[in-house]
N, C-alpha and C positions, 0 to 999 in steps of 0.2 A: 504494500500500500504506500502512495505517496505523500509526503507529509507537505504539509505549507510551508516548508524552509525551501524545499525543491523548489515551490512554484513561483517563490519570490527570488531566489536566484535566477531565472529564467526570466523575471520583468526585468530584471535589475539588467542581462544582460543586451538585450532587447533595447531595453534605454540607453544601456550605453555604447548601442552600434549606431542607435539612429541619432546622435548627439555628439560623436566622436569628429564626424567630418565637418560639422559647424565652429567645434573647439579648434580645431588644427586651422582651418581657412582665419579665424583670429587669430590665434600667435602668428600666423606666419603675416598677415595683414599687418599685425605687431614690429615682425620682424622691416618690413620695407618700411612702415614709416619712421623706425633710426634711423633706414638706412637713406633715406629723403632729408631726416633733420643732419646727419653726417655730412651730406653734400651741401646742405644752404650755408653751414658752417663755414664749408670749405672753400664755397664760392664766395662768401662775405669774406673772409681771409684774405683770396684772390683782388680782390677790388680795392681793399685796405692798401696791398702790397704793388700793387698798380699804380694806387691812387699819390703811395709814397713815392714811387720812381718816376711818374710822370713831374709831382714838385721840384724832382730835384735837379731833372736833366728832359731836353727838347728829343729823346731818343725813343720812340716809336718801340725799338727793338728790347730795349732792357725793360718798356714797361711790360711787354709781353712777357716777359723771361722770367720779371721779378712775379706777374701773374701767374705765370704756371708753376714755379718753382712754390708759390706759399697755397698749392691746394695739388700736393702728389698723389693724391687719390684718386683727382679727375681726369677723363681723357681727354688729353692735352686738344686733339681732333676736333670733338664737341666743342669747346671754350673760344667763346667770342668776346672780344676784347674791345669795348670801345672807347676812346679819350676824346673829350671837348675839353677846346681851351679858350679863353678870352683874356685879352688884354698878357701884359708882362709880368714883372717880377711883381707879387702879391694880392694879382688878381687868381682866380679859382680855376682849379682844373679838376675835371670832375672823371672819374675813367667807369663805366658801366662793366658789367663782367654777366654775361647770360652764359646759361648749360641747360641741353636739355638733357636730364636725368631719365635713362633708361629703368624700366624696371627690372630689377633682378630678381625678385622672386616667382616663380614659374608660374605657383598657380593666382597669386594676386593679379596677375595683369590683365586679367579680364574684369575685376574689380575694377581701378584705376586708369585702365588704359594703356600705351604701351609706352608713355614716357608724361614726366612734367616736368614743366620749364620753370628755374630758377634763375633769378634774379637779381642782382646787388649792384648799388652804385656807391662811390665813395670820393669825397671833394675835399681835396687839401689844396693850400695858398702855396705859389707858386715861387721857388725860392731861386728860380734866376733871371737873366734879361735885363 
C-alpha cells in the first residue's frame, strides 16, 4: 500500500520540473545583466580616459589608444570613438565613446535581443593651444 509521503514526493517533484526552467532563464538573465553593468563601466572608463588624452594633446590617435587601453574587456572592433572640440586652450573637449554590447548568454538573447548599445561621454578643459 502506498502511503502519503510517496505521493507528496511525486508533487514535490512534478513542481520542481515544471519551475526549474523558469529559475535557470533568471540566474542566467542575472548573469548578462553584470555582464551589461561590467561593460557600461568599462565604457564610462573609456570616455574618462579619452576624454583625458584628448585635454592634453590635438592627437586623434593616443585619444583612441588611451580609449581602448582603459576598457581591455571590450572589442576594440565594436568601440567608437568620438571627440568634439571648441575653441583653444581651456575651452571643452568632450570625447563620446559608444559599444554595442553583444549578448553572451545563449539563452537570454531572445529575452533582450541580440545586443544593447552603450553609451558614455566625458568633457574635460583643454590644457593646450
Amino acid at each position: 500500500m502506498r502511503t502519503r509521503r510517496d505521493a507528496e514526493g511525486g508533487t514535490a517533484a512534478v513542481e520542481f520540473a515544471l519551475v526549474l526552467p523558469l529559475v535557470l532563464v533568471v540566474i542566467l538573465a542575472l548573469v548578462q545583466v553584470g555582464v551589461f553593468a561590467r561593460d557600461r563601466v568599462l565604457v564610462e572608463a573609456a570616455a574618462r580616459a579619452g576624454a583625458r588624452a584628448a585635454a592634453l594633446a590635438d592627437d586623434p590617435a593616443a585619444v583612441t589608444a588611451a580609449a581602448q587601453a582603459a576598457a581591455p574587456g571590450l572589442d576594440a572592433g565594436i568601440l567608437a570613438i568620438v571627440t568634439a572640440r571648441s575653441g583653444t586652450r581651456g575651452d571643452p573637449v568632450t570625447v563620446s565613446v559608444t559599444y554595442v554590447d553583444p549578448v553572451r548568454v545563449p539563452v537570454v538573447g531572445w529575452l533582450v535581443g541580440g545586443s544593447i548599445s552603450l553609451t558614455a561621454d566625458a568633457t574635460l578643459r583643454q590644457e593646450f593651444g
